[in-house]
C-alpha positions in Angstrom: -15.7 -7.8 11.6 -19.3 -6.9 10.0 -20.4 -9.5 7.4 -20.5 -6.8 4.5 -16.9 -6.2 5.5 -16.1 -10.2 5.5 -17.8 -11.1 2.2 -15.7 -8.2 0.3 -12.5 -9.4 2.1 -13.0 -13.1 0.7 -13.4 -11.6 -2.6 -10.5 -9.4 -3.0 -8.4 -12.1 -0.9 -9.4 -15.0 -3.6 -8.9 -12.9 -6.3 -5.9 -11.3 -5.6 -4.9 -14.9 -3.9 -5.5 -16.4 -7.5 -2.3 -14.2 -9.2 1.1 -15.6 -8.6 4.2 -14.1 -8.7 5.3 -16.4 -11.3 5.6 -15.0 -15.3 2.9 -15.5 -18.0 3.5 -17.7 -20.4 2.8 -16.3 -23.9 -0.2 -18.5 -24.5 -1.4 -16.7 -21.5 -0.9 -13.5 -22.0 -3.5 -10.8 -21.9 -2.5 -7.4 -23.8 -2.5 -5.6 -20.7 -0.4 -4.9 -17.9 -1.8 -3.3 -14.7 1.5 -1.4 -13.8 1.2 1.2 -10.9 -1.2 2.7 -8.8 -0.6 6.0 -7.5 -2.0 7.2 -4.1 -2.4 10.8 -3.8 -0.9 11.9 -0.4 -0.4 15.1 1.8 3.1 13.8 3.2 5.1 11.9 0.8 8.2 11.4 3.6 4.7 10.0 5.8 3.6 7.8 3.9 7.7 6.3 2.8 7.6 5.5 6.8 4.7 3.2 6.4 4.9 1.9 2.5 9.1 2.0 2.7 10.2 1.5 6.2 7.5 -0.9 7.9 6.5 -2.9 4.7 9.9 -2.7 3.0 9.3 -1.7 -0.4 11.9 -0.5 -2.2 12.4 3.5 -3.5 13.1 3.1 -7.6 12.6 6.9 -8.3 11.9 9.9 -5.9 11.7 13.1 -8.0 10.8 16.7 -7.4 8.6 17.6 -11.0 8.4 21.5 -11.2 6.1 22.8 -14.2 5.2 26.2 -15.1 1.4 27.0 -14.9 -0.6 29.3 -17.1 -0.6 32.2 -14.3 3.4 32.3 -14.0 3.5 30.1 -10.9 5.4 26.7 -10.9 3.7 23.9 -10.2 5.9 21.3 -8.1 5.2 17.7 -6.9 6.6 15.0 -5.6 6.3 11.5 -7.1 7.9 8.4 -5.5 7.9 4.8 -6.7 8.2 1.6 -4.7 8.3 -1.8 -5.6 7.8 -5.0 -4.3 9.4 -8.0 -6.9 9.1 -6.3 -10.2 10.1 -2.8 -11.1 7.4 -2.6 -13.8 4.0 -4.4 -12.8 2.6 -4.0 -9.1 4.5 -0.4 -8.7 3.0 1.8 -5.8 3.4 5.3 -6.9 3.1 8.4 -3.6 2.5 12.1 -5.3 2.7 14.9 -2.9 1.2 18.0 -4.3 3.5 20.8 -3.1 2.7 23.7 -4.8 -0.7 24.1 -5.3 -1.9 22.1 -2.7 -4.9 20.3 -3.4 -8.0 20.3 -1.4 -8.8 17.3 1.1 -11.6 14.7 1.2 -14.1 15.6 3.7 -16.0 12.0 3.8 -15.2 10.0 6.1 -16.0 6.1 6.5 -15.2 3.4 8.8 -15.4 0.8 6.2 -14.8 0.5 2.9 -18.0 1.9 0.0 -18.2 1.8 -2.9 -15.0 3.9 -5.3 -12.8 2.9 -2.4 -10.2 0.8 -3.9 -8.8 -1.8 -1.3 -5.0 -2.3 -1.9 -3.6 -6.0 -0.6 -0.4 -6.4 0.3 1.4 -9.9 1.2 4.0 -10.0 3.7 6.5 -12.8 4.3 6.2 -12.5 7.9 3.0 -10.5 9.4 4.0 -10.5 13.0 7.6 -9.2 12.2 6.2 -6.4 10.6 2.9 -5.9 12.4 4.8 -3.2 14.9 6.3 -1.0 12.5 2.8 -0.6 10.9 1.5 0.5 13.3 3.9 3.0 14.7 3.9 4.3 11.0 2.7 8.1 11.4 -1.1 7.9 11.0 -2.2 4.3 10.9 -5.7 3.8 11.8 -6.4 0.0 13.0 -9.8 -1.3 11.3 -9.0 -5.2 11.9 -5.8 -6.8 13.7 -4.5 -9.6 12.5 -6.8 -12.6 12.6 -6.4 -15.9 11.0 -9.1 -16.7 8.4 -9.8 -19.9 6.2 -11.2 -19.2 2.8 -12.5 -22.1 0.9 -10.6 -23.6 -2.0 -12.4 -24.6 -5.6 -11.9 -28.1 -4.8 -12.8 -28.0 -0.7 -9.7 -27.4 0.7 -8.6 -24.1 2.9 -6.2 -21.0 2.3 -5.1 -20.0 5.8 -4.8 -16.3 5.5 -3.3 -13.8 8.2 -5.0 -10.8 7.6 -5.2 -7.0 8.8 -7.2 -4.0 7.2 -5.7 -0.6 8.1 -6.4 2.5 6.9 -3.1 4.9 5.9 -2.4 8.7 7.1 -4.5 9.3 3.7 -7.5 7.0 4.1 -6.5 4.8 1.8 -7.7 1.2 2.6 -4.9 -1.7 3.2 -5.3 -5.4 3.5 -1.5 -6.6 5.5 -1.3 -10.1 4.9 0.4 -13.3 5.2 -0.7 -16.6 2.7 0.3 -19.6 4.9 -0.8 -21.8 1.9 -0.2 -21.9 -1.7 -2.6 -19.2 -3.3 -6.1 -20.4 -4.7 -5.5 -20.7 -8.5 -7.7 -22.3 -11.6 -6.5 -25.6 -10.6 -8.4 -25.5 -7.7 -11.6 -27.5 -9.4 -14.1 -29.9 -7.4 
């Protein structure tokens, strides 16, 4: 794996390693929620083999949305929404464009630049699911799994089982598996 590659790896994996599952207290906080992100795909049913089937996240709304456009056509897509552990914060949205189809990206990189958002993903068990990702229609293999130690505030390691794939969209995903407690503010020298 390229050093450019590594360094943003640590970050997003120590940040993203830093948020627990657990609830905020009040105190805590912030006035924001991050609640879904929303990949924009060419086959929704696709990418439900991959997000749905392999990684097991569940389907909380699958809708066809038909709208009339200005020139008397209807414009139809469909959106999808999976979760993980809460129904409201961390939702994945899939939107297929049906009718009009959109146009595709023609760039094409074999690493992650700059306006490429990285999504990570934590499994319970990597090699369980490791096959079925990469069966999933599509899957392009940028790292297999590899066990990495990241450095803890306080000198310690987080023993991380980590991936990077790229789905039958391009979009960049980080498969992993924490095999210690995530780093966290407590973590001081």
């Amino acid at each position: 794996m390229n050093k450019v590659l590594q360094l943003l790896l640590v970050t997003c994996i120590t940040f993203t390693a830093s948020i627990s599952a657990k609830e905020t207290t009040s105190e805590e906080r912030a006035p924001i929620d991050i609640r879904r992100t929303t990949f924009i795909v060419n086959d929704a049913d696709k990418s439900l083999s991959l997000y749905r089937d392999a990684l097991g996240l569940k389907v909380i709304y699958d809708q066809v949305i038909s709208t009339p456009m200005e020139n008397g056509e209807i414009k139809k897509r469909r959106l999808v929404f999976l979760k993980a552990n809460n129904a409201f914060v961390g939702v994945l949205g899939i939107l297929e464009y049906i009718h009009p189809l959109k146009p595709q990206r023609q760039e094409k990189f074999n690493e992650p630049v700059p306006g490429d958002p990285i999504t990570v993903i934590n499994v319970d068990d990597l090699d369980k699911v490791w096959p079925a990702v990469v069966a999933s229609p599509g899957i392009t293999v940028i790292d297999k799994p590899e066990l990495v130690e990241y450095p803890r505030g306080n000198g310690e390691k987080i023993r991380v089982k980590q991936t990077m794939i790229q789905d039958a969209d391009g979009y960049w995903l980080e498969v992993n598996q924490l095999f210690d407690k995530p780093a966290s503010s407590d973590d001081k020298k």
